[in-house]
C-alpha positions in Angstrom: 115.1 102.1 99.5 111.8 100.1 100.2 110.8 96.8 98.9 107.3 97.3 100.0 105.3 99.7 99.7 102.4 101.1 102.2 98.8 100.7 101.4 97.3 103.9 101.1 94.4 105.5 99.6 93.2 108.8 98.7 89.9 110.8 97.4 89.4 113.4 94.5 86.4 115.2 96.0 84.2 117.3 93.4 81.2 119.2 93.6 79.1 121.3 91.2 78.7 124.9 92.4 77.1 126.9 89.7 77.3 124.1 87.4 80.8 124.4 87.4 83.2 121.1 88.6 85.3 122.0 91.0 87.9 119.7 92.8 89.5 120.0 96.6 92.6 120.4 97.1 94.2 120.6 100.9 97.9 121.8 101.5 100.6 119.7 103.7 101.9 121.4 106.3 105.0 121.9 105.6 108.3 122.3 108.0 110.5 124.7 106.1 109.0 128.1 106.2 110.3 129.0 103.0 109.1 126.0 101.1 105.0 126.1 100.9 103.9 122.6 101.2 102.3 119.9 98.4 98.9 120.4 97.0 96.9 116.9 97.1 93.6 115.4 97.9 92.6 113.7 101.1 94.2 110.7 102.2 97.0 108.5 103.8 98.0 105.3 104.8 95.5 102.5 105.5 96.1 101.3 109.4 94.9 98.7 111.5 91.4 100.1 111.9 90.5 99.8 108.6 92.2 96.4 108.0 89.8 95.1 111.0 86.8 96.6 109.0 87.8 94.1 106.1 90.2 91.8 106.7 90.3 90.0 103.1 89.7 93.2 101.0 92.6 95.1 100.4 90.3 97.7 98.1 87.7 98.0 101.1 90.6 98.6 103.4 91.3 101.6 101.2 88.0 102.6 100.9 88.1 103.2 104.6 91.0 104.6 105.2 90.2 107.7 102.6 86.7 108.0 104.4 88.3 108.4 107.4 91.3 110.2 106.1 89.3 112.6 104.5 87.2 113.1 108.2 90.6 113.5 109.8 92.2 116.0 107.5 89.0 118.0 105.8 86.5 117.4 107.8 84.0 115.8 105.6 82.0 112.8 105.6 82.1 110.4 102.5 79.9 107.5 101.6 82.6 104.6 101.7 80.1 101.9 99.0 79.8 105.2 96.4 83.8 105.8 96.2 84.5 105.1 92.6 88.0 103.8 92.0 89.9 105.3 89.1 93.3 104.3 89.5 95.9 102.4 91.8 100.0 104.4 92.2 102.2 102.2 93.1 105.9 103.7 93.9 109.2 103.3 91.8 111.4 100.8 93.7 114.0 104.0 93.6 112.1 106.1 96.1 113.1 106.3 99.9 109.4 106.3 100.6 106.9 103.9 98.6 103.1 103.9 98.6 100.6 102.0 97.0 97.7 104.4 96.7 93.8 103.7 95.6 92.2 107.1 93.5 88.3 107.3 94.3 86.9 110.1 93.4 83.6 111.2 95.5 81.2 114.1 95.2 79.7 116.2 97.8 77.3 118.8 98.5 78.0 121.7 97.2 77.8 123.4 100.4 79.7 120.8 102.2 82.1 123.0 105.0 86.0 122.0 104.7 87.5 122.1 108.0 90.9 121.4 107.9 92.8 119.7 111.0 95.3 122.3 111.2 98.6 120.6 111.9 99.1 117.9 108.5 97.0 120.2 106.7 97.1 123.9 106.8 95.0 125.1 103.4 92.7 124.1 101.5 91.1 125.3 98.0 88.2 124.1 95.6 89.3 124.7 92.3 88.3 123.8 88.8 90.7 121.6 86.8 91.6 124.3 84.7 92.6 126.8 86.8 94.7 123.9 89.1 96.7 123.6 85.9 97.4 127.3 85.8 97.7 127.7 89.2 100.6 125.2 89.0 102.0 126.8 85.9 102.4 129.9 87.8 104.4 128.6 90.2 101.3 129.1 93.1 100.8 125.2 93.6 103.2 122.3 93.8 101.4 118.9 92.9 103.2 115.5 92.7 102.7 113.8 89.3 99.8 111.7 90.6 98.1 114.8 91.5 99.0 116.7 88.5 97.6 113.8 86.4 94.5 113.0 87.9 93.3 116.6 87.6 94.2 116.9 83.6 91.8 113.6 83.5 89.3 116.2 84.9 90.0 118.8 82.4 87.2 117.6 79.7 84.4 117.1 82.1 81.7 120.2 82.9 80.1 118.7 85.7 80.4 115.7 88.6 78.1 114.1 86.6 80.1 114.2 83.5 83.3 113.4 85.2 82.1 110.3 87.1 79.9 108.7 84.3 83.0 108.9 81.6 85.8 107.7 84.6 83.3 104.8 85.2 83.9 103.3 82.4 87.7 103.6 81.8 89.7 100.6 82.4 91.6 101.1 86.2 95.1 101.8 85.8 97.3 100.4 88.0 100.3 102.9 87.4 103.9 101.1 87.8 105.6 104.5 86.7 109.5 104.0 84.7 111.3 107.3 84.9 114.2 107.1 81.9 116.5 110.1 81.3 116.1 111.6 78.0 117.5 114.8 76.3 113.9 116.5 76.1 113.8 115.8 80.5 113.2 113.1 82.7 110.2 111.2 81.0 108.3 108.9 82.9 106.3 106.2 81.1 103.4 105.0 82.0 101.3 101.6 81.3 100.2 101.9 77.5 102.5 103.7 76.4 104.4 102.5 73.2 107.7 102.6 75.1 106.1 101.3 78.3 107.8 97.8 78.0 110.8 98.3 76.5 111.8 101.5 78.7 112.4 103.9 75.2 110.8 106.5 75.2 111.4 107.4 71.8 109.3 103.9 70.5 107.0 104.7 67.9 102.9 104.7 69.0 101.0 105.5 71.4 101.6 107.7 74.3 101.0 107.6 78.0 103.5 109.6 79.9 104.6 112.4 82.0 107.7 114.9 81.3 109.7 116.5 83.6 111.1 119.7 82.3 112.3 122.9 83.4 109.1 124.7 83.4 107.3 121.6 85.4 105.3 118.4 84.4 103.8 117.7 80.9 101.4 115.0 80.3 100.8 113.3 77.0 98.0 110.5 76.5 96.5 109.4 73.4 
């Protein structure tokens, strides 16, 4: 296990082709042939380049590294001062590997060329929110609950527009998940949640969490 956990940062790029939101998605390469690699959007660790940028600003630091990250891996250039921040994952003591990871969701042109580097990333596809969920339903994507989540906060909104106006105004989350075993699957709880505090799941009120079942992840917010 890790005490501390890396800063790192990532970028839910959206575009509006045909008036449509759609989202990018890249695919880690992975090193088992038989085993397709994780969905996700750009990003990675913050180094010491973009600590030098702003040495006092942890939330700048992460502004830079997805810029840059999403350079590396996709080949796109992002405005880093019109990143809007919509959440902040920070990993369960538990895991072997532990990141603490700034959401900003960007939008590009809509003909904007993705260019993947080819050795951490191998695929890429832009997708609407909608058809991620079914994608991953079928089996066809693998997303990590952050992932998963993020998109279903998409789900609602038509356009780039839409989707950055209404996450501009939710509160930022920092997300200190608490995975507790439970007959129904592994739930994981989530701040505001009813049972956030008191790790029980079955507390009465409101809901913020993410199931792990046999058929994949379920996400419940009120």
């Amino acid at each position: 296990m890790s005490d501390l956990p890396k800063p790192s940062a990532t970028v839910v790029v959206l575009r509006n082709p045909g008036r449509s939101l759609e989202l990018l998605l890249l695919r880690r390469a992975s090193s088992e042939p038989e085993k397709p690699g994780v969905w996700v959007f750009p990003g990675g660790k913050v180094e010491d380049s973009d600590r030098a940028l702003a040495p006092d600003d942890s939330e700048r630091q992460a502004r830079y590294a997805a810029t840059r990250e999403t350079r590396e891996e996709a080949g796109l250039e992002l405005a880093t001062d019109r990143l809007l921040p919509i959440s902040r994952w920070i990993t369960p003591k538990m895991s072997p590997k532990r990141f603490d990871t700034w959401f900003f969701l960007s939008a590009i042109a809509d003909e904007a060329n993705v260019q993947v580097d080819g050795t951490e990333i191998d695929d890429h596809r832009w997708m609407t929110p909608a058809a991620a969920i079914a994608a991953y339903r079928a089996q066809e994507l693998r997303l990590a609950p952050p992932t998963y989540v993020t998109i279903h906060w998409l789900l609602e909104h038509a356009s780039v527009e839409a989707a950055m106006g209404a996450l501009s105004k939710q509160e930022l989350i920092t997300f200190h998940p608490r995975i507790i075993p439970h007959d129904q699957g592994a739930c994981i709880l989530y701040p505001g949640d009813a049972g956030y505090d008191d790790r029980n799941p079955d507390a009465a009120g409101a809901r913020h969490r993410l199931w792990s079942r046999a058929d994949g992840w379920h996400y419940e917010r009120d």
